[in-house]
Biopython code that builds the backbone (N, CA, C, O; Angstrom):
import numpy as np
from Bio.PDB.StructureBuilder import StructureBuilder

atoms = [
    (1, "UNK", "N", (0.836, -1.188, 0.000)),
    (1, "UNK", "CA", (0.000, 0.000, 0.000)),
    (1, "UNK", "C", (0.876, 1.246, 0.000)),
    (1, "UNK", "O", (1.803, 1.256, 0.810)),
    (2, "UNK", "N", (0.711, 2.286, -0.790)),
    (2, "UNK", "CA", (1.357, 3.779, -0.627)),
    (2, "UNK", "C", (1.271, 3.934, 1.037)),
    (2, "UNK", "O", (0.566, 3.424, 1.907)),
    (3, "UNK", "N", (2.279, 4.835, 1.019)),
    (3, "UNK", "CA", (2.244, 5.584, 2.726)),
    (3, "UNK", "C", (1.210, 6.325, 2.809)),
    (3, "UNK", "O", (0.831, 6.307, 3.980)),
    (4, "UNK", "N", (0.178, 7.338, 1.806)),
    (4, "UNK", "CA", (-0.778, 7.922, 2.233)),
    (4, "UNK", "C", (-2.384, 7.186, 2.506)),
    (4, "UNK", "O", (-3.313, 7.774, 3.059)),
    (5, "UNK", "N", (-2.432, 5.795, 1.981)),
    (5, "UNK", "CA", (-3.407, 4.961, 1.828)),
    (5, "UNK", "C", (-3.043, 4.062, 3.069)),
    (5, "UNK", "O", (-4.064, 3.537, 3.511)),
    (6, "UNK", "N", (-1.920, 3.722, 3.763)),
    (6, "UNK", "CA", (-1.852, 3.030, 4.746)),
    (6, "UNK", "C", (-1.940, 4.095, 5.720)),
    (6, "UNK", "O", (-2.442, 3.388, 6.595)),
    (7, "UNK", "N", (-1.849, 5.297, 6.301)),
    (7, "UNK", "CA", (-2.068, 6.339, 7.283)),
    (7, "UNK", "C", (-3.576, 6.461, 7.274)),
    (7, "UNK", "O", (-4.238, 6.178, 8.273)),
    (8, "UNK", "N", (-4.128, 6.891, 6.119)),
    (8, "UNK", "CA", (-5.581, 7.291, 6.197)),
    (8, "UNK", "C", (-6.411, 5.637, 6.880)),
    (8, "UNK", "O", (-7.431, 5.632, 7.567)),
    (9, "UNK", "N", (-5.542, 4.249, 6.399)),
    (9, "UNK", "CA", (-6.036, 3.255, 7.058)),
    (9, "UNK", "C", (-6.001, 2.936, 8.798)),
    (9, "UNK", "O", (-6.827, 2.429, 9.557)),
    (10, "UNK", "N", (-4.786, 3.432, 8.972)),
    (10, "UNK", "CA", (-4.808, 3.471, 10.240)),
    (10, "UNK", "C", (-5.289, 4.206, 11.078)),
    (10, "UNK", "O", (-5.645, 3.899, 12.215)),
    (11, "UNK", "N", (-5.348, 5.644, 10.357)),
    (11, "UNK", "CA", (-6.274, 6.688, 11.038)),
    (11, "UNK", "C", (-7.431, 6.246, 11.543)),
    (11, "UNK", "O", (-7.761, 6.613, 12.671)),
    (12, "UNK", "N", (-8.378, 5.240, 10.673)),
    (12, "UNK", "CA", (-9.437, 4.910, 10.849)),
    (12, "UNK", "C", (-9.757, 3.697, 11.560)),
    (12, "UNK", "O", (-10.848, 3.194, 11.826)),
    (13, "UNK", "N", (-8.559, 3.327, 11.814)),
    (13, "UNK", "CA", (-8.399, 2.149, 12.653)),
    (13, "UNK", "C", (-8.510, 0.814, 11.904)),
    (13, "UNK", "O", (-8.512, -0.331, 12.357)),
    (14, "UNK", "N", (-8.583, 1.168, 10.893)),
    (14, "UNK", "CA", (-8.923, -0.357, 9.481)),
    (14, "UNK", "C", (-7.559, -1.370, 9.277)),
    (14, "UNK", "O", (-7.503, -2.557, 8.955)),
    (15, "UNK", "N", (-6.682, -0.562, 9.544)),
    (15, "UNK", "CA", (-5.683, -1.692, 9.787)),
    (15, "UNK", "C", (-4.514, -1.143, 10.767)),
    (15, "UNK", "O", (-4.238, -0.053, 11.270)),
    (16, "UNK", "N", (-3.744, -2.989, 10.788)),
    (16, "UNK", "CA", (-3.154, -3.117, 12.217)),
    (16, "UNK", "C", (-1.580, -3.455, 12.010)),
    (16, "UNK", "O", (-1.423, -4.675, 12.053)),
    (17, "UNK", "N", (-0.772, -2.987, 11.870)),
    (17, "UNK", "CA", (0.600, -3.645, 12.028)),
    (17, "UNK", "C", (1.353, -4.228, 12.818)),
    (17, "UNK", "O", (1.775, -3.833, 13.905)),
    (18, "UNK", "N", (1.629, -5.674, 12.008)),
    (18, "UNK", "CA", (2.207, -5.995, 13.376)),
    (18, "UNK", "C", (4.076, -7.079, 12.740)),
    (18, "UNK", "O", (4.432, -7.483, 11.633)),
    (19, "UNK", "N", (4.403, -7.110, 13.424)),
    (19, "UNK", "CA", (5.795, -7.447, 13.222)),
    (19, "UNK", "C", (5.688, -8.970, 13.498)),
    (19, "UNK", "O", (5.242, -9.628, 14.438)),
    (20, "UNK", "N", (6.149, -9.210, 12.560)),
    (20, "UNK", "CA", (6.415, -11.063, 12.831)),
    (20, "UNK", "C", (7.479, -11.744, 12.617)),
    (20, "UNK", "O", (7.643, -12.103, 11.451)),
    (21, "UNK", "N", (8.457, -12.112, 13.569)),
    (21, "UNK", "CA", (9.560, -12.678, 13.751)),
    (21, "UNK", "C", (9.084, -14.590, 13.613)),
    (21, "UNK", "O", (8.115, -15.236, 14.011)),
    (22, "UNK", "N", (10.502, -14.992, 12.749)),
    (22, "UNK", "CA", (10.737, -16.507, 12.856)),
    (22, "UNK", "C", (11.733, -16.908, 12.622)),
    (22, "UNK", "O", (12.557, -16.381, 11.875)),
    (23, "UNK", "N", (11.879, -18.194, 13.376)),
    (23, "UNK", "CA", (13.577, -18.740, 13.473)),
    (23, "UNK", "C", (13.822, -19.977, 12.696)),
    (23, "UNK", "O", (12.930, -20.799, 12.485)),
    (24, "UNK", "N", (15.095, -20.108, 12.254)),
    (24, "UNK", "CA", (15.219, -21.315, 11.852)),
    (24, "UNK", "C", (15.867, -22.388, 12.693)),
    (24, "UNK", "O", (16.741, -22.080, 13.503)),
    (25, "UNK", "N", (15.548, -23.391, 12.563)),
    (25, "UNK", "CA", (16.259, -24.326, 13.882)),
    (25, "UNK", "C", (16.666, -25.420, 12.542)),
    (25, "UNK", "O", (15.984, -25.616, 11.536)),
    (26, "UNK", "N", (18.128, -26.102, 12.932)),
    (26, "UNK", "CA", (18.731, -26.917, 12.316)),
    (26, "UNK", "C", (19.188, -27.806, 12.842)),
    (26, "UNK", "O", (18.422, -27.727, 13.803)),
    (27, "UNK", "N", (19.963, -28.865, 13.150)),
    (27, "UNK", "CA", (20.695, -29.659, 13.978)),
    (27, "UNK", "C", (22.233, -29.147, 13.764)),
    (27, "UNK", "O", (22.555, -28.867, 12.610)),
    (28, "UNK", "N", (22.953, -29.043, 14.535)),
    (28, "UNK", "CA", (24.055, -28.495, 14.960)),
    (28, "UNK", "C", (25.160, -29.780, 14.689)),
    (28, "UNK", "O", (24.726, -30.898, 14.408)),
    (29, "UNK", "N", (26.435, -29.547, 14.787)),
    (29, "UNK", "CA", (27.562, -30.386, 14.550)),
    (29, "UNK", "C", (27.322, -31.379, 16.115)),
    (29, "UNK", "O", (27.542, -32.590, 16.114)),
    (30, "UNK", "N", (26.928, -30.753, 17.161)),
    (30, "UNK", "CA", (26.979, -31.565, 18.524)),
    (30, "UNK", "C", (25.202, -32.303, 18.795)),
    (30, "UNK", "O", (24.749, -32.622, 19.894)),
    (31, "UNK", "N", (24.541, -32.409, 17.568)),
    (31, "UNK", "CA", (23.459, -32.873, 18.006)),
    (31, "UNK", "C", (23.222, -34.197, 18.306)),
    (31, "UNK", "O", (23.857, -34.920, 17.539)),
    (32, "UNK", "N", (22.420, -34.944, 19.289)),
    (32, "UNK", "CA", (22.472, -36.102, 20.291)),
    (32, "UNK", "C", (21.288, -36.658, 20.011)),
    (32, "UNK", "O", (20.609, -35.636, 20.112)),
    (33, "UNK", "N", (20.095, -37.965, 19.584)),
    (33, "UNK", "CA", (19.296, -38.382, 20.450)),
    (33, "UNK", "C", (19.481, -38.666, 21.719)),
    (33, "UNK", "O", (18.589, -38.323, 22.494)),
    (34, "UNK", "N", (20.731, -39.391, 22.276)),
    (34, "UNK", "CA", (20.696, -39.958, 23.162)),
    (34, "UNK", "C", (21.045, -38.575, 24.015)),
    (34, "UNK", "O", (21.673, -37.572, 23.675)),
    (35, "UNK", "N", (20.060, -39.099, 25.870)),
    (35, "UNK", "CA", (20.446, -37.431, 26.964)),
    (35, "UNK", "C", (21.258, -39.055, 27.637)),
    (35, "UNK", "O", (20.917, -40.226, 27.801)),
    (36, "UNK", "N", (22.870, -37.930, 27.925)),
    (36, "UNK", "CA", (23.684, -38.016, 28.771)),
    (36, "UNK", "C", (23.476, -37.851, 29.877)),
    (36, "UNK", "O", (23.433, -36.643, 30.110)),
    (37, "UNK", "N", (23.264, -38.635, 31.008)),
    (37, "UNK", "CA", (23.291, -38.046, 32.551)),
    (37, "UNK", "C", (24.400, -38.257, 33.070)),
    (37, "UNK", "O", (24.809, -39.407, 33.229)),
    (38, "UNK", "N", (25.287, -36.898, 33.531)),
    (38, "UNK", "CA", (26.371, -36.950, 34.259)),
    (38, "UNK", "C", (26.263, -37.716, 35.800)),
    (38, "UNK", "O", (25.215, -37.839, 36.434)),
    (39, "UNK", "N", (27.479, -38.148, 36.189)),
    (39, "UNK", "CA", (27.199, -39.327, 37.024)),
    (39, "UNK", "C", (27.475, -37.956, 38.497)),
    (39, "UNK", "O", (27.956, -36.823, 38.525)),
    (40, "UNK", "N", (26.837, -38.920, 39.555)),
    (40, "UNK", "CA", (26.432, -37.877, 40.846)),
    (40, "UNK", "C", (27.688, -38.713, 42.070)),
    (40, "UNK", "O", (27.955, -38.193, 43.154)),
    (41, "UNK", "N", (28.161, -39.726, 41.708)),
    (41, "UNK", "CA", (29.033, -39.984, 42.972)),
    (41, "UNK", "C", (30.150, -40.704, 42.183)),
    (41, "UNK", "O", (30.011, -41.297, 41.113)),
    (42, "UNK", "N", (31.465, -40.521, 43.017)),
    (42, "UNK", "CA", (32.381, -41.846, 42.889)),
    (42, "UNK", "C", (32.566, -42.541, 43.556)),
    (42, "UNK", "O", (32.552, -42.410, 44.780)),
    (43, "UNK", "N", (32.798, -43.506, 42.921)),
    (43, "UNK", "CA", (32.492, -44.888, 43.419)),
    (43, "UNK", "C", (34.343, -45.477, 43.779)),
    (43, "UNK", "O", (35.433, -45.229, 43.264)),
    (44, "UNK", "N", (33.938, -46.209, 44.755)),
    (44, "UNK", "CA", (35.893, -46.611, 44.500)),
    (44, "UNK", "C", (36.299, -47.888, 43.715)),
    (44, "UNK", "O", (37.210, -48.541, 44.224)),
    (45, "UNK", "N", (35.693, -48.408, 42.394)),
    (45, "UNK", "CA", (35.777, -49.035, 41.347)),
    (45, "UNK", "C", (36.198, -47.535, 40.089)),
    (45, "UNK", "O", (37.136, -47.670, 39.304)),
    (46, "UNK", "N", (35.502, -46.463, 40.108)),
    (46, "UNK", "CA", (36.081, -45.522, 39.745)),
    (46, "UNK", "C", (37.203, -45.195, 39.806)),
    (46, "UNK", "O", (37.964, -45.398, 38.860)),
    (47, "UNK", "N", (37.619, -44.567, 41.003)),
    (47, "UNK", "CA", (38.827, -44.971, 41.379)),
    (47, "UNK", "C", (39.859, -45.932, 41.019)),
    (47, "UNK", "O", (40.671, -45.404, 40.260)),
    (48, "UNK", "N", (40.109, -47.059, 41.262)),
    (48, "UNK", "CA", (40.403, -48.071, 40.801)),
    (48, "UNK", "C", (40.999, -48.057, 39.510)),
    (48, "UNK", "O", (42.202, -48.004, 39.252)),
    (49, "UNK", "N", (39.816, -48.121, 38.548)),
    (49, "UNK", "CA", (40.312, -48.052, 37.081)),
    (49, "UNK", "C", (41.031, -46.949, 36.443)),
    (49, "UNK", "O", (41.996, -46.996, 35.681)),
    (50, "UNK", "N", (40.379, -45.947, 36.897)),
    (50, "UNK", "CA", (40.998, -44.697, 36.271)),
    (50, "UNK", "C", (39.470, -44.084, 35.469)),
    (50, "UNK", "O", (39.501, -43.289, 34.530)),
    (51, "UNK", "N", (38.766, -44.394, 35.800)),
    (51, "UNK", "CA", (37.486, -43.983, 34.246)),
    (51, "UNK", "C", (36.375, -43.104, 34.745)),
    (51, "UNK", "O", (35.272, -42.838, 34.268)),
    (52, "UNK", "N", (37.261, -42.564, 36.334)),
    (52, "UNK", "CA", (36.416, -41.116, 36.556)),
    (52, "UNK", "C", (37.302, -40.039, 35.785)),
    (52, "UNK", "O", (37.010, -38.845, 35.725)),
    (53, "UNK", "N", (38.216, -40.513, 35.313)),
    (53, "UNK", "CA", (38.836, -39.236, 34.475)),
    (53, "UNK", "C", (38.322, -38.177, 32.877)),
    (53, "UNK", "O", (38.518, -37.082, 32.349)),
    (54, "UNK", "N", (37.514, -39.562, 32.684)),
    (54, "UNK", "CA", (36.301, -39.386, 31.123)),
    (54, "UNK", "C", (34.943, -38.820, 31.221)),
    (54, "UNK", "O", (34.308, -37.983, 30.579)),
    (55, "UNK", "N", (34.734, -39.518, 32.178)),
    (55, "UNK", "CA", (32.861, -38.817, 32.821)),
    (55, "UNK", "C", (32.886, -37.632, 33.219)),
    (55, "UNK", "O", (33.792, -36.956, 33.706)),
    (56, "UNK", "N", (31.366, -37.323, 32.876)),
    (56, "UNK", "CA", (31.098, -35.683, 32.907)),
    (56, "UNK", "C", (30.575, -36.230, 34.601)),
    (56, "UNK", "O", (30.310, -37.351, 35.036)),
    (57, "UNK", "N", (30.584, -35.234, 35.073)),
    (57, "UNK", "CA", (30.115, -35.233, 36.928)),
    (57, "UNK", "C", (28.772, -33.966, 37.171)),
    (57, "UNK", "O", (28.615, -32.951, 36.492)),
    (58, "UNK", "N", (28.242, -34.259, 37.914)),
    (58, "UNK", "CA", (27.220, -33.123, 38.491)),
    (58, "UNK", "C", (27.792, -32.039, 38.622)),
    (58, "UNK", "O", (28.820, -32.449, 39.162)),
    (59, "UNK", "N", (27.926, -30.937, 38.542)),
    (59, "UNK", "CA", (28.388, -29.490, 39.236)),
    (59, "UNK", "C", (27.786, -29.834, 40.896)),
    (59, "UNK", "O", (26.748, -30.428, 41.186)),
    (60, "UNK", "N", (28.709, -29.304, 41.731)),
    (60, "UNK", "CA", (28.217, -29.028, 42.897)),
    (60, "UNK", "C", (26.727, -27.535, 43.340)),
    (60, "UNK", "O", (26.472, -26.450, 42.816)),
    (61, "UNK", "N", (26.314, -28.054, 44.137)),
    (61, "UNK", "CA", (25.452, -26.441, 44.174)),
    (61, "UNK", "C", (25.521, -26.125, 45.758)),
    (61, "UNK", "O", (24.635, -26.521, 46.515)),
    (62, "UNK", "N", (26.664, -25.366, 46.215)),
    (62, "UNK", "CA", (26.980, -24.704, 47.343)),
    (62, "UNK", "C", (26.079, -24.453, 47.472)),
    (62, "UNK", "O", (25.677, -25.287, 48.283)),
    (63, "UNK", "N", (24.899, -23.495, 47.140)),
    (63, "UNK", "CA", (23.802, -22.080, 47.468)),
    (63, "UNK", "C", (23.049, -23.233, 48.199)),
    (63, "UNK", "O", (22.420, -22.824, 49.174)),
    (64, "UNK", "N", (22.955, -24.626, 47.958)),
    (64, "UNK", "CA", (21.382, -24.957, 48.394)),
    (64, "UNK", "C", (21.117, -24.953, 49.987)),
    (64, "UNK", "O", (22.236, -25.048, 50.492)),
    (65, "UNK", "N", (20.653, -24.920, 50.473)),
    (65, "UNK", "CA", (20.147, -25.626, 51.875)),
    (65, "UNK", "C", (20.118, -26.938, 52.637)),
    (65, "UNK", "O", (20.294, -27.182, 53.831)),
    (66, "UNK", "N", (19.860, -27.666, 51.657)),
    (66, "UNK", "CA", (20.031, -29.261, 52.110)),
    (66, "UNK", "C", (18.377, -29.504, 53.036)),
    (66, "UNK", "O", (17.506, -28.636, 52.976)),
    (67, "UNK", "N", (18.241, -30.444, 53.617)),
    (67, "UNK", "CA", (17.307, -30.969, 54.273)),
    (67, "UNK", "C", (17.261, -30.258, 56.150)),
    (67, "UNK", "O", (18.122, -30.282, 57.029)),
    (68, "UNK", "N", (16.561, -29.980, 56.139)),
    (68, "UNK", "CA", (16.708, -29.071, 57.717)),
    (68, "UNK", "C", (16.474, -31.039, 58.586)),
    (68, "UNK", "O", (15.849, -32.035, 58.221)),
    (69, "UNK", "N", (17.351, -30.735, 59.785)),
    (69, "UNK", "CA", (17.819, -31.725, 60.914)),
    (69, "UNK", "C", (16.287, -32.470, 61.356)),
    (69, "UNK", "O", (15.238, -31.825, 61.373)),
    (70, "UNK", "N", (16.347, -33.436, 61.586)),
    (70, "UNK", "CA", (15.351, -34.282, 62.037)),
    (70, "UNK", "C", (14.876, -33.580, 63.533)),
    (70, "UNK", "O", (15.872, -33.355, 64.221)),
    (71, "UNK", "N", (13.714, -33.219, 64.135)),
    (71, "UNK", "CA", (13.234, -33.094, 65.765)),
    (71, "UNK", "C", (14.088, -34.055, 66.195)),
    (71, "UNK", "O", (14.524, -34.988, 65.520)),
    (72, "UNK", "N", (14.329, -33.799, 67.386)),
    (72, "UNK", "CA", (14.536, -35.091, 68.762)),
    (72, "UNK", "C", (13.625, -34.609, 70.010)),
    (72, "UNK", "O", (12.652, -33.869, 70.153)),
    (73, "UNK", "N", (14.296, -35.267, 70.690)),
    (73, "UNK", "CA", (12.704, -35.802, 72.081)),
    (73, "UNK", "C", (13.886, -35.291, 73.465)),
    (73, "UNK", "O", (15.114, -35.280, 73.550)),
    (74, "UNK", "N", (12.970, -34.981, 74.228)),
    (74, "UNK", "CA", (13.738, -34.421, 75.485)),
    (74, "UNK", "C", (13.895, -36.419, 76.222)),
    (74, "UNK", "O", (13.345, -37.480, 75.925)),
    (75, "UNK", "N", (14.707, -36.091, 77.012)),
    (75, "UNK", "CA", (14.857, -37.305, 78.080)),
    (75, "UNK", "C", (13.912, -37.552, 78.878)),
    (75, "UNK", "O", (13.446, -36.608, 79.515)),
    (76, "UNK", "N", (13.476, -38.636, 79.024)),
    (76, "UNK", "CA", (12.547, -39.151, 80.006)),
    (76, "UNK", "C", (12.547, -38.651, 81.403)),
    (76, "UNK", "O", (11.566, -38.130, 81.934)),
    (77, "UNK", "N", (14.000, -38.883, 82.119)),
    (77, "UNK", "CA", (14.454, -37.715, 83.400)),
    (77, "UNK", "C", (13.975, -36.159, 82.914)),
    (77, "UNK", "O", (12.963, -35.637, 83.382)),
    (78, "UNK", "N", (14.697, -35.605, 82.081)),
    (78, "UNK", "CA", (14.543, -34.087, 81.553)),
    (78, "UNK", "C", (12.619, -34.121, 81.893)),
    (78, "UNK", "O", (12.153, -33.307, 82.689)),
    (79, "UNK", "N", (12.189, -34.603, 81.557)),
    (79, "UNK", "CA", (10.900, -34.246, 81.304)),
    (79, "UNK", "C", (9.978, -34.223, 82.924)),
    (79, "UNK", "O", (9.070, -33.471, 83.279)),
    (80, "UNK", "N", (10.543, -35.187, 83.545)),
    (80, "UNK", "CA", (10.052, -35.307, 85.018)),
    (80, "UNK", "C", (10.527, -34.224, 85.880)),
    (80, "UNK", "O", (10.045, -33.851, 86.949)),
    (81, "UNK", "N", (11.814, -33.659, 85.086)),
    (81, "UNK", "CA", (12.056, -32.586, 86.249)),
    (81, "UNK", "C", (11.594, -31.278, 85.823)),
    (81, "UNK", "O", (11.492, -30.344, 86.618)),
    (82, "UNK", "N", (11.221, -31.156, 84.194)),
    (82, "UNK", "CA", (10.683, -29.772, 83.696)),
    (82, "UNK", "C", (9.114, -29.907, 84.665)),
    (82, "UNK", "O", (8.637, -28.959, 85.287)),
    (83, "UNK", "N", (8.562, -31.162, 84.606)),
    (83, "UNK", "CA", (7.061, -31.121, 85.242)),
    (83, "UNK", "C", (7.392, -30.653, 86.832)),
    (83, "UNK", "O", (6.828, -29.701, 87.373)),
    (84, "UNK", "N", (8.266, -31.379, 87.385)),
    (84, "UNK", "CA", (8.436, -31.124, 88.973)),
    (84, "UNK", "C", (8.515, -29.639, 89.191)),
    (84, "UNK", "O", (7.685, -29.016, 89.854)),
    (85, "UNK", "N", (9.927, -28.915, 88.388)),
    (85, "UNK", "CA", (9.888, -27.675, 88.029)),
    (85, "UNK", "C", (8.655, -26.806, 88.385)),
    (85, "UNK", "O", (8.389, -26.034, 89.307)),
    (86, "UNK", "N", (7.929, -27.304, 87.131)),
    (86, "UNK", "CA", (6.758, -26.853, 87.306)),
    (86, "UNK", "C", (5.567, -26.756, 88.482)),
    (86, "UNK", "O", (4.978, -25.694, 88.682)),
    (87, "UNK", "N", (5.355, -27.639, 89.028)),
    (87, "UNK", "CA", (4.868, -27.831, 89.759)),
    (87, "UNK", "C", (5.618, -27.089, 91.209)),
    (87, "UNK", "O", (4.910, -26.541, 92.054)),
    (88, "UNK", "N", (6.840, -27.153, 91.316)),
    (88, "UNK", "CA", (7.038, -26.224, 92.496)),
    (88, "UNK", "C", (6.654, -24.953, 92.266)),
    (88, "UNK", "O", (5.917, -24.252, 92.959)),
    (89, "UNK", "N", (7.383, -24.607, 90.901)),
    (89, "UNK", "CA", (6.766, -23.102, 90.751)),
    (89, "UNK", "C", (5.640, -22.266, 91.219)),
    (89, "UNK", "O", (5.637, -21.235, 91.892)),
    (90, "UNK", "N", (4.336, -23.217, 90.508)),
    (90, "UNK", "CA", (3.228, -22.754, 91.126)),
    (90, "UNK", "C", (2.481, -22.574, 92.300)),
    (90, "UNK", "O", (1.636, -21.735, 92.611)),
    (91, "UNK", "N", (3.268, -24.135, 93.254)),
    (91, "UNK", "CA", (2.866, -24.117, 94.436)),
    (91, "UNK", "C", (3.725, -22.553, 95.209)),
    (91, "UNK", "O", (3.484, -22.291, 96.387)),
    (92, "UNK", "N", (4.501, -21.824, 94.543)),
    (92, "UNK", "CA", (5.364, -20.622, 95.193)),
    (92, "UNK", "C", (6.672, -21.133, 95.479)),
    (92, "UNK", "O", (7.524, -20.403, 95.985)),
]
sb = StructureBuilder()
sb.init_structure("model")
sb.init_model(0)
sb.init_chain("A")
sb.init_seg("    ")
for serial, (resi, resn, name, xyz) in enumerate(atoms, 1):
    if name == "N":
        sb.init_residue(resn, " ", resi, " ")
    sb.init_atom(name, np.array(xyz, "f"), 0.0, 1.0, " ", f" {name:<3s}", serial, name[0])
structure = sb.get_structure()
């Protein structure tokens, strides 16, 4: 369309421009069916042979948190003397 026939269109709101992007995707020199999972421990057969020197490994991840500590339980004594405790307290 001329520039004065596409303005007077838009003026009127009759048409809409819009930009349209697309990609091409190819397979690359490093492309795989098969997924590799890097291995998460060594083992001391690893060791041993020598053939942790070839394997890809997990990255470590310092940042995480890990699992917060299991509860534990007061002592059976501990607990008779928090009640006794108690109990004197109130009596004064």
């Amino acid at each position: 369309l001329p520039e004065r026939d596409r303005a007077e269109l838009k003026r009127r709101k009759l048409l809409l421009e819009m930009t349209l992007k697309s990609y091409w995707i190819r397979k690359g020199s490093a492309f795989s069916t098969a997924v590799a999972r890097p291995e998460t421990e060594l083992t001391p057969e690893m060791i041993a042979t020598g053939s942790w020197r070839q394997l890809p490994f997990k990255p470590y991840n310092f940042s995480s948190l890990g699992l917060p500590p299991a509860c534990g339980h007061l002592h059976p004594l501990l607990k008779v003397r928090s009640e006794l405790r108690q109990i004197f307290l109130e009596m004064g």
